[in-house]
KEMIKE-968513 format. One record per atom (N, C-alpha, C): x, y negated, z negated; residue in three letters. Coordinates in Angstrom, 1 decimal, always signed. Example, Ala and Ser with C-alpha at 12.3 -4.5 7.8 and 13.67 -1.06 7.14 Angstrom:
KEMIKE-968513
> +13.2_+5.7_-7.8_ala
> +12.3_+4.5_-7.8_ala
> +13.2_+3.3_-7.8_ala
> +12.8_+2.2_-7.1_ser
> +13.7_+1.1_-7.1_ser
> +12.9_+0.0_-7.9_ser
This chain:
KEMIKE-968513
> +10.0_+25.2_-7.7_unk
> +9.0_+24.1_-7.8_unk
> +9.2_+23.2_-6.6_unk
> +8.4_+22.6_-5.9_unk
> +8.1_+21.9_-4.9_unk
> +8.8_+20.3_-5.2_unk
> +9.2_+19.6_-4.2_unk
> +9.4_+18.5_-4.6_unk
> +8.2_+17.5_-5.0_unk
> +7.2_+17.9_-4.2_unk
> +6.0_+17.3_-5.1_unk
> +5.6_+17.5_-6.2_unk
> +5.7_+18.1_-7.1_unk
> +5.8_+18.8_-7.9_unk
> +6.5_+18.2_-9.3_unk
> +7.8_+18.4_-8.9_unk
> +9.1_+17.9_-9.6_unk
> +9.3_+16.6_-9.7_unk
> +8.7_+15.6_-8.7_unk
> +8.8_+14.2_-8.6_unk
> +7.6_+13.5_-9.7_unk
> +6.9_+14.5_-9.8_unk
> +5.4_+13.8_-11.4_unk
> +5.9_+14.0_-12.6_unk
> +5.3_+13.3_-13.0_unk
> +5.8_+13.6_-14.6_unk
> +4.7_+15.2_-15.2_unk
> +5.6_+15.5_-15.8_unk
> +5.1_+16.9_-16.1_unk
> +4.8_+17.8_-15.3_unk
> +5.2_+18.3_-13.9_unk
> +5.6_+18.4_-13.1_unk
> +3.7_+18.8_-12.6_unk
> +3.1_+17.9_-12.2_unk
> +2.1_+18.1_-11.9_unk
> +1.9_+17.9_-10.5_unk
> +1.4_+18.9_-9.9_unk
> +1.6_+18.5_-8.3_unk
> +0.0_+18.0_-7.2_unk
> +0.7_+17.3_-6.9_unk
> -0.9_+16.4_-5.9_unk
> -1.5_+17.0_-5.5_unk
> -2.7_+16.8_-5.5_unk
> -4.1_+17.6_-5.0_unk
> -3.8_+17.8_-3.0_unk
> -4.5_+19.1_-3.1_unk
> -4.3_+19.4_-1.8_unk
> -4.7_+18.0_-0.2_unk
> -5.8_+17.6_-1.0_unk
> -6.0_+16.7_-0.4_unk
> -4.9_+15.3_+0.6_unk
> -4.4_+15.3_-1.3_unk
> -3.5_+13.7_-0.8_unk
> -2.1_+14.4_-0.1_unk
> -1.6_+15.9_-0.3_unk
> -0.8_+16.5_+0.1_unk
> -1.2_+15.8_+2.1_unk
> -2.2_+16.2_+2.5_unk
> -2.1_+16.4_+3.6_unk
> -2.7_+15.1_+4.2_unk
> -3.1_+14.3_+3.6_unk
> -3.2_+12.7_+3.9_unk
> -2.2_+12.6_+3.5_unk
> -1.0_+12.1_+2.8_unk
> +0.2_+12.0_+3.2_unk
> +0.9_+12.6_+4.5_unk
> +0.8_+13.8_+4.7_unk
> +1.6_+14.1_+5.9_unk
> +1.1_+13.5_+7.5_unk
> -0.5_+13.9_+7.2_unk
> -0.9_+12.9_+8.6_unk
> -0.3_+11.4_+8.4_unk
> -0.4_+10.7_+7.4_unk
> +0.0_+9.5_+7.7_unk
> +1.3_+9.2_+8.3_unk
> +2.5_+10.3_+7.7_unk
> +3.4_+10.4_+8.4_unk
> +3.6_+10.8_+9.7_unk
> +2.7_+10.8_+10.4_unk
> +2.5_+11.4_+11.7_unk
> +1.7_+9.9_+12.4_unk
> +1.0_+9.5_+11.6_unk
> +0.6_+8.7_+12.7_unk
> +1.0_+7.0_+12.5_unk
> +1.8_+7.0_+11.8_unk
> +2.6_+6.0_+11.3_unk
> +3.8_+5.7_+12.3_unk
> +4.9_+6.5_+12.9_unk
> +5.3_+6.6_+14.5_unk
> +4.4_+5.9_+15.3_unk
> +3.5_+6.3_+16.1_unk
> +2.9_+5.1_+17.2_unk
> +2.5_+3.5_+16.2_unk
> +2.0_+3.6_+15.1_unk
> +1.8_+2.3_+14.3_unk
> +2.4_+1.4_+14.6_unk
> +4.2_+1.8_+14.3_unk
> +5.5_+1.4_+13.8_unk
> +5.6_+0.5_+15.8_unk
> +5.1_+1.0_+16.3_unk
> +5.4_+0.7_+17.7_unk
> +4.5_-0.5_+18.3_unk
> +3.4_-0.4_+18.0_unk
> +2.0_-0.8_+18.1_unk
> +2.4_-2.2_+17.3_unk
> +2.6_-2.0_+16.1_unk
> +2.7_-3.2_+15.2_unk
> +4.4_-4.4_+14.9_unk
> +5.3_-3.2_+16.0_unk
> +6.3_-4.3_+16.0_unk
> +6.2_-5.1_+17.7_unk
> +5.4_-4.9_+18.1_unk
> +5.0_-6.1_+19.3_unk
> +4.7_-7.4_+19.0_unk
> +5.1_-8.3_+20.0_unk
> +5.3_-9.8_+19.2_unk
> +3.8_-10.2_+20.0_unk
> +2.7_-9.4_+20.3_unk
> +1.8_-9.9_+20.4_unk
> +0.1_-9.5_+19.4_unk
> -0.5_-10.2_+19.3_unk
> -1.5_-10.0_+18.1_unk
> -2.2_-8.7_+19.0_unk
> -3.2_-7.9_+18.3_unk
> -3.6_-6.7_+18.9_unk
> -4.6_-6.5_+18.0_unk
> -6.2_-6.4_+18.3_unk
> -7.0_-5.7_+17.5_unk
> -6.5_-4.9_+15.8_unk
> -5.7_-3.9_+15.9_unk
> -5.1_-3.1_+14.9_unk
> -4.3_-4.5_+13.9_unk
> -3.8_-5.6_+14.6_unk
> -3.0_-6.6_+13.7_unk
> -3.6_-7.3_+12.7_unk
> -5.7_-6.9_+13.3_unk
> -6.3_-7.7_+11.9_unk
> -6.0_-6.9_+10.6_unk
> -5.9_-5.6_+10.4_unk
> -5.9_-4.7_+9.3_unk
> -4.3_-4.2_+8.8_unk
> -3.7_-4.4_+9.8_unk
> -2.1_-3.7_+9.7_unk
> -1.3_-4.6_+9.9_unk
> -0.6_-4.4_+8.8_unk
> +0.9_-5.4_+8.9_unk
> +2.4_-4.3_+9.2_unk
> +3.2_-4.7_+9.4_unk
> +4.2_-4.0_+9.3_unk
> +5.6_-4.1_+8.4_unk
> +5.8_-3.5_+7.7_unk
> +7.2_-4.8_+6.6_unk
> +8.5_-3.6_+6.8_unk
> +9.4_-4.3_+6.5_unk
> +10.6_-3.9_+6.8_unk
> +11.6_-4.3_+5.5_unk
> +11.8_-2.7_+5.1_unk
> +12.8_-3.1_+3.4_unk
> +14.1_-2.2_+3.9_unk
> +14.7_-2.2_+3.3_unk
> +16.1_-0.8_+2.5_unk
> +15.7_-0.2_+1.4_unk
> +16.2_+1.3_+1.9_unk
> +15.4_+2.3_+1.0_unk
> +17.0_+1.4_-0.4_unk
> +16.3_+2.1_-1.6_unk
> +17.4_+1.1_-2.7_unk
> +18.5_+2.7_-2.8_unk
> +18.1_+3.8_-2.9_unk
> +19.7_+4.5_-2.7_unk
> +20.6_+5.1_-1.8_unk
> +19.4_+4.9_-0.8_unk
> +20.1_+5.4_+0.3_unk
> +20.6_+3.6_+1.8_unk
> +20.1_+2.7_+1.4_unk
> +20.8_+1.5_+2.3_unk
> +19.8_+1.9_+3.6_unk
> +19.4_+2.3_+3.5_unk
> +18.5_+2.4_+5.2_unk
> +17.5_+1.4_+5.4_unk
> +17.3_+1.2_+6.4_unk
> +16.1_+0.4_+7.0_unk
> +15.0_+1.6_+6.7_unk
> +13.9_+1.0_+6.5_unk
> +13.0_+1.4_+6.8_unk
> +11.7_+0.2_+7.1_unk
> +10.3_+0.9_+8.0_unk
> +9.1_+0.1_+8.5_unk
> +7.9_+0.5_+8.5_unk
> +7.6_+0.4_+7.0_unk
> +6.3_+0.8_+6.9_unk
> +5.2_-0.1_+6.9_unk
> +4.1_+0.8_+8.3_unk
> +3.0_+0.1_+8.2_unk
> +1.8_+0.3_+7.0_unk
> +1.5_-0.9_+7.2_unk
> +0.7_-0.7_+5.7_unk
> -0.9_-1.8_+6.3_unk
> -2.0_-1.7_+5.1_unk
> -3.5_-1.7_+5.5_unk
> -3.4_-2.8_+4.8_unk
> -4.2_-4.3_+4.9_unk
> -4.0_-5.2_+4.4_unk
> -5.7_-6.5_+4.5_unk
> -5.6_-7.1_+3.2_unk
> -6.7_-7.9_+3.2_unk
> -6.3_-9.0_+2.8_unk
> -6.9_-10.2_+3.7_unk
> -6.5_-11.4_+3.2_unk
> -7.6_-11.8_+2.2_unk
> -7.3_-12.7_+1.3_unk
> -7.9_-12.9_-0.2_unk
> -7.0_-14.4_-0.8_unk
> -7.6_-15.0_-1.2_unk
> -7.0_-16.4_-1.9_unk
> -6.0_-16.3_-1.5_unk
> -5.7_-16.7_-0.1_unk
> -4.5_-17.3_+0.3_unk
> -2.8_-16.4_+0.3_unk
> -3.2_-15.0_-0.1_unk
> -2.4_-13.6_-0.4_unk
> -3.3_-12.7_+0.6_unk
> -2.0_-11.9_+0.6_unk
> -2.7_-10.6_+1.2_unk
> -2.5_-9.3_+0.4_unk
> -3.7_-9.0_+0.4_unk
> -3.5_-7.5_-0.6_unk
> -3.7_-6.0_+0.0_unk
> -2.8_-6.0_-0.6_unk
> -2.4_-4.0_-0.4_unk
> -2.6_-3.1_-1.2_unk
> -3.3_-1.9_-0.7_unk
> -3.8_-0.7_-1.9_unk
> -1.8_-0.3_-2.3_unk
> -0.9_+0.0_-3.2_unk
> +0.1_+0.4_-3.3_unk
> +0.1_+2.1_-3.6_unk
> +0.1_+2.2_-2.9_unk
> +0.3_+4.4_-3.3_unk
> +1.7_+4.6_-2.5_unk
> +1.9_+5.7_-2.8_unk
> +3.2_+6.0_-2.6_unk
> +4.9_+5.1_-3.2_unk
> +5.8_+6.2_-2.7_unk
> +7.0_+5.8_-3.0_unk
> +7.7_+4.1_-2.0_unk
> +7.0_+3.6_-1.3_unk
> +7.3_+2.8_-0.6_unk
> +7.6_+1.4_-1.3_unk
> +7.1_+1.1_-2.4_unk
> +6.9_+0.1_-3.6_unk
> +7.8_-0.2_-3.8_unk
> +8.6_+1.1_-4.4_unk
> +9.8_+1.2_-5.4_unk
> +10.9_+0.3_-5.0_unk
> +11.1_+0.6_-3.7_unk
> +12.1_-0.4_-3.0_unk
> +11.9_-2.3_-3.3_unk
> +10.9_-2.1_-3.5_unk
> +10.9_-3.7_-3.5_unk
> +10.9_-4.2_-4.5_unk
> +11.5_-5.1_-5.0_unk
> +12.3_-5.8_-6.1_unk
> +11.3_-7.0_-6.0_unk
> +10.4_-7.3_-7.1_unk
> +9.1_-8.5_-7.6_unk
> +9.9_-9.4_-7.4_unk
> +8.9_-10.2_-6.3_unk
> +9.3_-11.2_-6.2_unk
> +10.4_-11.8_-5.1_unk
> +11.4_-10.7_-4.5_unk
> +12.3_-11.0_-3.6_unk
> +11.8_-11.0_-2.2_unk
> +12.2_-11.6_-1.4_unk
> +11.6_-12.0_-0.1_unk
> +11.3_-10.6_+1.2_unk
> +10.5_-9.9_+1.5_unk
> +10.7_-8.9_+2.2_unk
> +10.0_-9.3_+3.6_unk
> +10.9_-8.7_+4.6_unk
> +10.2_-9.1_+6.4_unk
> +8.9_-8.5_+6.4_unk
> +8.2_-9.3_+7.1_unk
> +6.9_-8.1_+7.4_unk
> +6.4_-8.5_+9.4_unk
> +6.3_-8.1_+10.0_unk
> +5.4_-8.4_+10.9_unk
> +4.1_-8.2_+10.6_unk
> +3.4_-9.8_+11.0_unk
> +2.1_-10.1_+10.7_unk
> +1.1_-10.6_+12.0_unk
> +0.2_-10.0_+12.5_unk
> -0.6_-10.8_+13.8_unk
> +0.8_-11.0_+14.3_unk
> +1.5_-10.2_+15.1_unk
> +2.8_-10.3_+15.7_unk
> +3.6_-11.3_+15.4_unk
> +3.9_-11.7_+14.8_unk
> +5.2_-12.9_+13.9_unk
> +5.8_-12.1_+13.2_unk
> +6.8_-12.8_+13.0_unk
> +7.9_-12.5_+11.8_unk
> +7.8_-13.6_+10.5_unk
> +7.6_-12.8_+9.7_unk
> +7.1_-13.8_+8.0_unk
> +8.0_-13.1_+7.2_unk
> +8.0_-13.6_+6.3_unk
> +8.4_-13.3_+5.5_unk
> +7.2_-13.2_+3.9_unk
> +7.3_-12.3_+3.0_unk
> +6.6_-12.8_+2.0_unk
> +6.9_-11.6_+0.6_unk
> +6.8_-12.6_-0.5_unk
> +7.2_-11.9_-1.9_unk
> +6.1_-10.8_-2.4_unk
> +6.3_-9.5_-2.9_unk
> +5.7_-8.8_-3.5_unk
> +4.9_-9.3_-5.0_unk
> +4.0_-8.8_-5.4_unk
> +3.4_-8.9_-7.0_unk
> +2.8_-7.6_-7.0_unk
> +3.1_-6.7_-7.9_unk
> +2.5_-5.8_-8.4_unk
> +1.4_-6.0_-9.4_unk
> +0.3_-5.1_-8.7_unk
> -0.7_-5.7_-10.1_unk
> -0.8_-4.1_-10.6_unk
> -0.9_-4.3_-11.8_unk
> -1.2_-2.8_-12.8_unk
> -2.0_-2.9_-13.8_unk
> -2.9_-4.1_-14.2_unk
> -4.0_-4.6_-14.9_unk
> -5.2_-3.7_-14.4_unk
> -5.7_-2.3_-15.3_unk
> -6.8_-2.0_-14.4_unk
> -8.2_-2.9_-14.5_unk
> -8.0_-3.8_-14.9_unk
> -9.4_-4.6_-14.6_unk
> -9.2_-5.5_-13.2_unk
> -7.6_-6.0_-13.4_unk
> -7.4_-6.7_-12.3_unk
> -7.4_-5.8_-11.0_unk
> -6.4_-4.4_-11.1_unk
> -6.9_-3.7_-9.8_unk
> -8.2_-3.2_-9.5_unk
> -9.4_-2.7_-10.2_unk
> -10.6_-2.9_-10.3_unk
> -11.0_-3.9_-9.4_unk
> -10.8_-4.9_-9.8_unk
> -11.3_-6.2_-8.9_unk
> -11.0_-6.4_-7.6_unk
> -9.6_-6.6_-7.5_unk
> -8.8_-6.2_-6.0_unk
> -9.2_-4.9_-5.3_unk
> -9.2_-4.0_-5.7_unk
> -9.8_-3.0_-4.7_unk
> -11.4_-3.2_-4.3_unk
> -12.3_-3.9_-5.0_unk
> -13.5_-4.3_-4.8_unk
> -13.6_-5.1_-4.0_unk
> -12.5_-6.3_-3.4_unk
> -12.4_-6.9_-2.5_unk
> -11.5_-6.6_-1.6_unk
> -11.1_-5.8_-1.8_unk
> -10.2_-5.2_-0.1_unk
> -11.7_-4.0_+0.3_unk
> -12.0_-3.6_-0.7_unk
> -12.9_-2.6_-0.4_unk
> -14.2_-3.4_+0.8_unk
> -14.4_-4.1_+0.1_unk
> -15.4_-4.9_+0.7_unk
> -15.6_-5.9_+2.3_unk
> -14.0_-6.1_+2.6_unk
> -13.4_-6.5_+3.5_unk
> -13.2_-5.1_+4.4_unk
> -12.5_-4.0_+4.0_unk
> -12.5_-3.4_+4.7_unk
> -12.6_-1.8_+3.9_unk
> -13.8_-1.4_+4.2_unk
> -14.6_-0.1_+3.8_unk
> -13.5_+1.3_+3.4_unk
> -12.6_+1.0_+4.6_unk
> -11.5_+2.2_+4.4_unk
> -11.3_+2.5_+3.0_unk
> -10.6_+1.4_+2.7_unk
> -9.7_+1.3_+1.5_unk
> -10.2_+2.3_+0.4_unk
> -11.5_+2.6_+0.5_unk
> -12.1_+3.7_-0.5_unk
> -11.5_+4.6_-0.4_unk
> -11.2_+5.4_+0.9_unk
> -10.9_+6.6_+1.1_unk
> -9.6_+6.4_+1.1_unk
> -8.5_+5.6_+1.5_unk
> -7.2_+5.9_+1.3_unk
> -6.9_+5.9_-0.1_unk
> -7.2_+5.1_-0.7_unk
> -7.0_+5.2_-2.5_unk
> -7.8_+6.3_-3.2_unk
> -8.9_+6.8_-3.3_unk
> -9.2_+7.6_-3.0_unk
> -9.7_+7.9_-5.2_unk
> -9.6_+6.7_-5.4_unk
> -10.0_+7.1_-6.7_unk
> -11.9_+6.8_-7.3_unk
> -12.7_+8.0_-7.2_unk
> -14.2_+7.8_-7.5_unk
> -14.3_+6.7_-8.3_unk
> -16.3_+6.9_-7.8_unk
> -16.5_+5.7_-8.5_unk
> -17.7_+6.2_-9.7_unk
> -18.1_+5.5_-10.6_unk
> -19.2_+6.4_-11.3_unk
> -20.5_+6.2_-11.2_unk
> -21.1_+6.3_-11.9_unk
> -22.8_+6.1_-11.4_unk
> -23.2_+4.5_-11.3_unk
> -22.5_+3.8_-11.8_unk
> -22.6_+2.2_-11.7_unk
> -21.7_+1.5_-10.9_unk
> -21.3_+2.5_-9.6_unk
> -20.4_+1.9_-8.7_unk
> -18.8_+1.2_-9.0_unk
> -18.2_+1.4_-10.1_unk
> -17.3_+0.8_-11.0_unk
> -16.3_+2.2_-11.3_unk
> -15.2_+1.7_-10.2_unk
> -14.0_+3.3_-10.2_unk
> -14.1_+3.7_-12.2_unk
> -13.7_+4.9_-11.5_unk
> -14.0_+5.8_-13.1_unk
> -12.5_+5.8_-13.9_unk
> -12.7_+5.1_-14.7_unk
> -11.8_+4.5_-15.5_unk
> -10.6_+5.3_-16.3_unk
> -10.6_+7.0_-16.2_unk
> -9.8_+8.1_-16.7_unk
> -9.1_+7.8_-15.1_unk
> -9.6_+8.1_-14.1_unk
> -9.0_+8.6_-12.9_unk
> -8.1_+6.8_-12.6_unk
> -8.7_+5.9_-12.7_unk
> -8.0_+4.7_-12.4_unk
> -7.0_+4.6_-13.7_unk
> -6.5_+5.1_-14.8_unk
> -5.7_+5.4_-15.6_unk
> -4.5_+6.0_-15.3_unk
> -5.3_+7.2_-14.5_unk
> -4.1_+8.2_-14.3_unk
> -3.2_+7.8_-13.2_unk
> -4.0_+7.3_-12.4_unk
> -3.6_+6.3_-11.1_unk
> -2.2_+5.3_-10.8_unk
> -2.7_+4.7_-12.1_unk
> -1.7_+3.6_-12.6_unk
> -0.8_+4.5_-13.5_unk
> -1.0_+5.7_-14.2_unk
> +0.2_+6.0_-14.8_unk
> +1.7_+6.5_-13.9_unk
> +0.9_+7.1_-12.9_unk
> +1.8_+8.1_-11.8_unk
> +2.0_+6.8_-10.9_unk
> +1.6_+5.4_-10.7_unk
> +2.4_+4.2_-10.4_unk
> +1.4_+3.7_-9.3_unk
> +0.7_+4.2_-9.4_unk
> -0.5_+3.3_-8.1_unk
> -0.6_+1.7_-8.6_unk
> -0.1_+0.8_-7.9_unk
> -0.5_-0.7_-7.7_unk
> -1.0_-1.2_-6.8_unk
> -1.6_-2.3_-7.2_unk
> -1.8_-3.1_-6.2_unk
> -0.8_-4.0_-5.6_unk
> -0.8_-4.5_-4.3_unk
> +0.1_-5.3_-4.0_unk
> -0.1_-6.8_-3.2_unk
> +0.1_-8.0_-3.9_unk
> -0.5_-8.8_-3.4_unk
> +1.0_-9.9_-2.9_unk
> +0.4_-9.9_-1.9_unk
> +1.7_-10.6_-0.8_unk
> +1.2_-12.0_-1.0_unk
> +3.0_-13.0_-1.5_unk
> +2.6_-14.2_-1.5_unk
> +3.2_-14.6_-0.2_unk
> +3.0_-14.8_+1.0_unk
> +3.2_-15.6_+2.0_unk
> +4.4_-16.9_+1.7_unk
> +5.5_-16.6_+2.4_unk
> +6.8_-18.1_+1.9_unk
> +6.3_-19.2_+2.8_unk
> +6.0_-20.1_+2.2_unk
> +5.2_-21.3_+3.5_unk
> +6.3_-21.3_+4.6_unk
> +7.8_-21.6_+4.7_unk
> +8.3_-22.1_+5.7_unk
> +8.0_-20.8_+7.1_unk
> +7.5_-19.8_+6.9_unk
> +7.6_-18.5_+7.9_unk
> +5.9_-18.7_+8.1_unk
């Protein structure tokens, strides 16, 4: 059995699709990583932040670029993947922002009415977000409520960055 595979519960393995948007991402996340730790603002810095954690069992650095919308004074993040897990609610994580160094606290949201909402406004801000999340919508324009279930079961959150005023 595959590690993708093994890693779901009931060893259910990701659709071909997210298989291989995952791997490009990991491919083009290298120039990102380069692009977005410059301490100057750049086109790409309206939509991309850069944050900087420790993986939690292995002690490494890691710098993952991530897609981001500002919204009441937070910034919100679609949350897919294993990159989350590292961050402990609430504890202070680096990010490069519009080339600065900030700092700012994670919140996970797992409310599907609340992520419903949040993705409707990142969506809206920025069009992408449909396709990286990637969960349909139904005839009334309103993500389809089995698939936004399953989403959140296998750990899709939202992630809404509270900004620490002194950074």
């Amino acid at each position: 059995m595959s590690t993708d595979a093994s890693s779901r519960p009931g060893g259910i393995r990701r659709p071909l699709r997210r298989r291989l948007q995952a791997r490009a991402m990991r491919v083009i996340n290298v120039p990102m990583r380069f692009v977005l730790s410059r301490s100057v603002a750049t086109p790409l810095t309206r939509r991309l932040m850069l944050i900087t954690y420790t993986g939690r069992r292995s002690g490494k650095q890691y710098r993952q670029p991530l897609s981001y919308v500002e919204h009441d004074g937070a910034l919100l993040t679609p949350g897919g993947g294993k990159w989350k897990l590292n961050l402990p609610p609430g504890e202070p994580v680096r990010m490069r922002l519009r080339g600065r160094d900030v700092t700012a606290r994670p919140e996970f949201i797992a409310d599907p009415d609340e992520v419903e909402h949040l993705l409707a406004v990142m969506s809206a801000a920025n069009p992408r977000v449909r396709n990286f999340v990637g969960i349909p919508h139904d005839a009334e324009g309103r993500l389809d409520r089995d698939r936004l279930q399953t989403a959140l079961r296998y750990g899709f959150r939202v992630v809404r960055w509270h900004l620490d005023p002194q950074t």
